[in-house]
C-alpha positions as CSV (number, residue, x, y, z in Angstrom):
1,X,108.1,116.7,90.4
2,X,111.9,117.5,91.2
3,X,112.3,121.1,91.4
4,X,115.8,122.9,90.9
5,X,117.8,125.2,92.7
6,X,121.7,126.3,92.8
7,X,124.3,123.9,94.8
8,X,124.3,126.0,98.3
9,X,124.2,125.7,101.8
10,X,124.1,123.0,104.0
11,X,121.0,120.8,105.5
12,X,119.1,121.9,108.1
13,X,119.4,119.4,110.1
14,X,122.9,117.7,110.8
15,X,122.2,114.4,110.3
16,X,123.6,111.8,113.7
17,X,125.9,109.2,112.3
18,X,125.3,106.1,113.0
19,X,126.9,102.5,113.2
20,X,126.4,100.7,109.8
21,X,128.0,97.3,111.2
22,X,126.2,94.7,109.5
23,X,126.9,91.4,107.8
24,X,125.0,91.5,104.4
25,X,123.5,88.0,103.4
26,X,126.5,87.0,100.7
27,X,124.9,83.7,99.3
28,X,125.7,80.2,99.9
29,X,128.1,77.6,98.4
30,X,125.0,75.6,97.5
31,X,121.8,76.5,96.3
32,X,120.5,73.9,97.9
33,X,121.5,74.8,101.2
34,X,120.6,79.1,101.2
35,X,118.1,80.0,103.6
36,X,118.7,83.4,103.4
37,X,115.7,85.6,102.8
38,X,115.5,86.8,99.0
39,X,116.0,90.2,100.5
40,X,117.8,91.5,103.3
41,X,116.0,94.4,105.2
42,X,118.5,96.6,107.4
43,X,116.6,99.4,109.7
44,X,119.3,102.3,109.7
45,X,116.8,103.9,112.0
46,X,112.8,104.1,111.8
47,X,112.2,106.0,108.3
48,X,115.3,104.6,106.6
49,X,116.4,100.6,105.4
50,X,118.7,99.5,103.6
51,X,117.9,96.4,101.3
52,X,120.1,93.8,99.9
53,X,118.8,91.2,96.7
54,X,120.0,87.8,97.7
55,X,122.7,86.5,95.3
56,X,120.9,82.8,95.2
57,X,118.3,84.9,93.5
58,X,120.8,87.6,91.0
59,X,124.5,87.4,91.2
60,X,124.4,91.2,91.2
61,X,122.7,91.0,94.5
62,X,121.8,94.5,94.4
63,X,121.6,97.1,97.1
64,X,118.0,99.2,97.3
65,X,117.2,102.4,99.3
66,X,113.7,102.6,101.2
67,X,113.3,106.3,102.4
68,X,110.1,107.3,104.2
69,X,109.3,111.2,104.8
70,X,106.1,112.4,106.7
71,X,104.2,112.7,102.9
72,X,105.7,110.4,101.0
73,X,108.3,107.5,100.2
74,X,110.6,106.8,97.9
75,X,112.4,103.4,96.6
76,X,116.0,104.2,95.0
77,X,116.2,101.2,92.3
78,X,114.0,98.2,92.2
79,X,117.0,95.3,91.9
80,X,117.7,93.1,89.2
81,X,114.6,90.7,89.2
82,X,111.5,91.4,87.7
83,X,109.7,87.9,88.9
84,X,107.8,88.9,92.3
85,X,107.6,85.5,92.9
86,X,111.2,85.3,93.3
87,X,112.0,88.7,94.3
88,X,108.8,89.8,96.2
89,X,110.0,93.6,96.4
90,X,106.7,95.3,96.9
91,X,105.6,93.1,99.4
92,X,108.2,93.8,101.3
93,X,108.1,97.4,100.8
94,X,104.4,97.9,100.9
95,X,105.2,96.0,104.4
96,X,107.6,98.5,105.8
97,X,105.6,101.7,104.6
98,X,102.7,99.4,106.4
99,X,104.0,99.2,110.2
100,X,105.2,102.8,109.7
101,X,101.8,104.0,108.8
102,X,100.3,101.7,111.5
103,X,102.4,103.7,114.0
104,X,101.8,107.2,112.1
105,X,99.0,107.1,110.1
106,X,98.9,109.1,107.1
107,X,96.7,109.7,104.5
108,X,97.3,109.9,101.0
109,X,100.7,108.3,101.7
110,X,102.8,107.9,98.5
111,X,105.6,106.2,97.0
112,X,107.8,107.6,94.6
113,X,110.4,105.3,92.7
114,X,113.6,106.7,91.7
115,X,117.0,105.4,90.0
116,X,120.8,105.7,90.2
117,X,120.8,104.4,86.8
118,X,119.0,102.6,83.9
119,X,121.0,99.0,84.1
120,X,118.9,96.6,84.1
121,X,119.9,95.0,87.5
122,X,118.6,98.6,88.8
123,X,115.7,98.9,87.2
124,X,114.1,95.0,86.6
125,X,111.5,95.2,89.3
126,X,109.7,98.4,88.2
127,X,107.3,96.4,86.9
128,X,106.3,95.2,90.2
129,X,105.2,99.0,91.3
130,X,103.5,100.1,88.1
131,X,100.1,99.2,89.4
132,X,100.5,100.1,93.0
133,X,98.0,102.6,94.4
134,X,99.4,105.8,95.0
135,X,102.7,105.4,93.5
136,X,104.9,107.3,90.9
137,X,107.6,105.5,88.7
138,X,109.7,107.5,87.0
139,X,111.5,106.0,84.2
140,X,115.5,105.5,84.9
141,X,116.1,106.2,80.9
142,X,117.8,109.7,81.2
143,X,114.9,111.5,78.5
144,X,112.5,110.7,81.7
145,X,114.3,110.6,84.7
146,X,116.6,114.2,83.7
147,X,113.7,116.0,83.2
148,X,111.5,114.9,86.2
149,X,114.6,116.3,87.7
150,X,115.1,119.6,86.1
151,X,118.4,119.0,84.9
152,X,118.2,119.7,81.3
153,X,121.6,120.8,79.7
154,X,123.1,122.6,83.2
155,X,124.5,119.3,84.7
156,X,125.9,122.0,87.2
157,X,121.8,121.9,89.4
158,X,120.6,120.3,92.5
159,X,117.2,119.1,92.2
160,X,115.3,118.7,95.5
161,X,112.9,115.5,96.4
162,X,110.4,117.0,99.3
163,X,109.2,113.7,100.9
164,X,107.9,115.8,103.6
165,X,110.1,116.6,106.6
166,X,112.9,114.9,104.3
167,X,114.6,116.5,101.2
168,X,116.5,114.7,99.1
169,X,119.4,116.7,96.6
170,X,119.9,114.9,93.4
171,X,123.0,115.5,91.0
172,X,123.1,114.5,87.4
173,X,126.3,112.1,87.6
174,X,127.3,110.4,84.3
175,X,130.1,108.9,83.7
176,X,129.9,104.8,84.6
177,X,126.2,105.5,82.5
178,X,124.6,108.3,80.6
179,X,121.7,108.2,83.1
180,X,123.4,108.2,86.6
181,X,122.0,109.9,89.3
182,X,123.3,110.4,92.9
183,X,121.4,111.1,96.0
184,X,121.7,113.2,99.2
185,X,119.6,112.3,102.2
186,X,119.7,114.8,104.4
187,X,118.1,113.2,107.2
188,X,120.6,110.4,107.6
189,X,123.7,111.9,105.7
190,X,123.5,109.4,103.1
191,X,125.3,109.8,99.6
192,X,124.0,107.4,97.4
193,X,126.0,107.0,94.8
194,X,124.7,104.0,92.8
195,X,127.3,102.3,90.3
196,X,129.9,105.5,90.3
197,X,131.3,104.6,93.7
198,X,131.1,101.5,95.2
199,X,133.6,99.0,96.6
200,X,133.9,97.1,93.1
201,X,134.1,97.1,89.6
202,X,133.8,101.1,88.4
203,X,133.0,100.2,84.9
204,X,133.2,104.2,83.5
205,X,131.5,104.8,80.4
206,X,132.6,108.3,79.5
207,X,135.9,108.9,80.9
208,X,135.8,112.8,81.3
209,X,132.7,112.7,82.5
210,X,133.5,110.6,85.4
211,X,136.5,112.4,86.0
212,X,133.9,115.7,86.3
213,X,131.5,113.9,88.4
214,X,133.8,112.9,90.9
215,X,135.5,116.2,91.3
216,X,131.5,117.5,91.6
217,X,130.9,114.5,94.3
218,X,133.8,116.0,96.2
219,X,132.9,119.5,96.3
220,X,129.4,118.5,97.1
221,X,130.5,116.2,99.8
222,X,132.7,118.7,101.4
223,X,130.0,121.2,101.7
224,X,127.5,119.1,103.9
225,X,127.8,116.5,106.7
226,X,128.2,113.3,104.6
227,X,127.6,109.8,106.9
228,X,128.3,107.0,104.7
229,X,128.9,107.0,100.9
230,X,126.7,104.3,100.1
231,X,126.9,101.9,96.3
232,X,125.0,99.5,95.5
233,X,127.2,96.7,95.5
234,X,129.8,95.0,97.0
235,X,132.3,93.1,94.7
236,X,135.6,93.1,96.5
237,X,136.4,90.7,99.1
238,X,138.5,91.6,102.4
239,X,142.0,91.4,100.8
240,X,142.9,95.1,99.8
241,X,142.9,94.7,95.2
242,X,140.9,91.5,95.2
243,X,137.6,91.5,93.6
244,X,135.3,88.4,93.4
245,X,135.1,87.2,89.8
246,X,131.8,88.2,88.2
247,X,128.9,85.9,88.1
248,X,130.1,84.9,92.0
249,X,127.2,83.7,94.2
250,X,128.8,83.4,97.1
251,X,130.8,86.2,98.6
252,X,131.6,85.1,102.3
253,X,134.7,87.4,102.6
254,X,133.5,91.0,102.0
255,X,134.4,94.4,103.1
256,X,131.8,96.5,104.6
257,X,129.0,98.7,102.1
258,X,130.0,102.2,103.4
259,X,132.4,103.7,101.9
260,X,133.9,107.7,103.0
261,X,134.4,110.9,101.7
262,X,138.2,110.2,101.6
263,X,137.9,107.1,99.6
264,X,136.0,109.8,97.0
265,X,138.9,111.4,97.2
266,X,141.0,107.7,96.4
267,X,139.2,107.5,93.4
268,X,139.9,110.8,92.5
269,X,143.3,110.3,92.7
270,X,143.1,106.7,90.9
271,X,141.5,108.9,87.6
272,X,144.9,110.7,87.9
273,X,146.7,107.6,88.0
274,X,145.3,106.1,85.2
275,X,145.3,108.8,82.8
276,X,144.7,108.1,79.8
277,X,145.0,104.3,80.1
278,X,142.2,102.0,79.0
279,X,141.8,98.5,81.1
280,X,141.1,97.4,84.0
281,X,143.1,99.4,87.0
282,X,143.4,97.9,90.4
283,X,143.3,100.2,93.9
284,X,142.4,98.8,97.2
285,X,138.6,99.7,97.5
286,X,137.6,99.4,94.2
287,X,138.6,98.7,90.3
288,X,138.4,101.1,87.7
289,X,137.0,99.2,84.2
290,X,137.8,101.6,81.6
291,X,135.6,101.1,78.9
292,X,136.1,104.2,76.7
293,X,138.8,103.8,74.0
């Protein structure tokens, strides 16, 4: 279980940034003609990848998080297929907890699944883990996942994921959904911020509550040694304002996934500019989709 504690301190480790240069499979103008692998595997370092869902397979083409500690694993989102057959998710994690294990053996290794959010392109492949030996899946619906976490009504705690030599810091961050979640590795520096932040479409929900979420991703970010801010997609395309069109497949002109601190601090500044504005608002990094009325 998550356990609770106040927002203090920083990690115990500083984590070493490293280069995130890396061209992301971005499908193909034919179908026909896509050998890309239905997911993309990215090895940050030994105990941490980054996965990409092949838009010939989902248009979303979801990004996933595979983080390994010395007890235990966990898999942030499970992508937008549920078919393993076209979307073969646990074979390729059970293959990457596999040649770690081979090279540290463990016993009683297991895999906890988590979620930024309960979309269903976050959340189709679940299915795919609920026999798996070993293995937790925690619902993404926010009567589940919010109390696994200890949140309950103080949206103002820190829950803490002990993967064994590797805590995770999860903060209840609604505002694009009711559910969202946001995670802080602090063995890599990663801030994963799901659908809230990305370089895309920031479809918001509840429009205070985003507003209080970001100002809470700030003041978070500023008090620890943040890497990369990391969404989990990629919908704009190189030209600063210009999104793909939803439903694109093939995206051969992207920016790159990581975002920074200072572009939390862009959108905080775009929640200003908009006020109290409905519609769609165009910035450089990213679009803000007001939903609310």
């Amino acid at each position: 279980m998550g356990s609770s504690e106040p927002l203090t301190g920083l990690a115990s480790e500083v984590p070493r940034p490293r280069v995130l240069d890396v061209r992301w499979i971005h499908g193909s103008e034919s179908a026909k003609h896509n050998t890309d692998p239905d997911i993309q595997v990215h090895a940050y370092d030994e105990r941490t990848f980054i996965l990409r869902q092949n838009m010939a397979v989902n248009y979303e083409a979801p990004f996933i998080f595979l983080l390994l500690g010395d007890a235990r694993a966990v898999l942030i989102d499970t992508g937008a297929t549920a078919s393993a057959e076209f979307f073969p998710l646990r074979r390729v994690v059970d293959e990457l907890i596999e040649r770690r294990l081979g090279e540290h053996p463990r016993d009683g290794y297991e895999l906890l699944v988590l979620h930024t959010h309960a979309h269903g392109d976050h959340v189709a492949g679940d299915a795919q883990f609920a026999d798996r030996p070993g293995t937790v899946v925690v619902d993404a619906e926010r009567s589940v996942a919010w109390e696994y976490f200890g949140f309950g009504d103080d949206l103002d705690q820190v829950a803490r994921v002990d993967l064994g030599g590797r805590v995770l810091e999860c903060l209840a961050t609604p505002g694009h959904h009711e559910t969202a979640v946001t995670f802080y590795d602090s063995h890599t520096g990663f801030l994963l911020t799901g659908d809230t932040v990305c370089r895309g479409r920031l479809y918001v929900q509840d429009w205070p509550a985003f507003g209080r979420t970001i100002d809470r991703l700030i003041e978070f970010a500023d008090a620890r040694p943040v890497t990369h801010v990391l969404g989990c997609h990629i919908e704009m395309t190189g030209r600063p304002g210009v999104d793909y069109p939803i439903f694109t497949t093939y995206q051969p002109d992207e920016p790159p996934l990581q975002m920074t601190v200072d572009q939390l601090r862009d959108v905080r500044r775009a929640i200003d500019e908009v006020g109290d504005r409905p519609g769609r608002h165009v910035f450089a990094d990213f679009v803000i989709c007001r939903r609310d009325g």
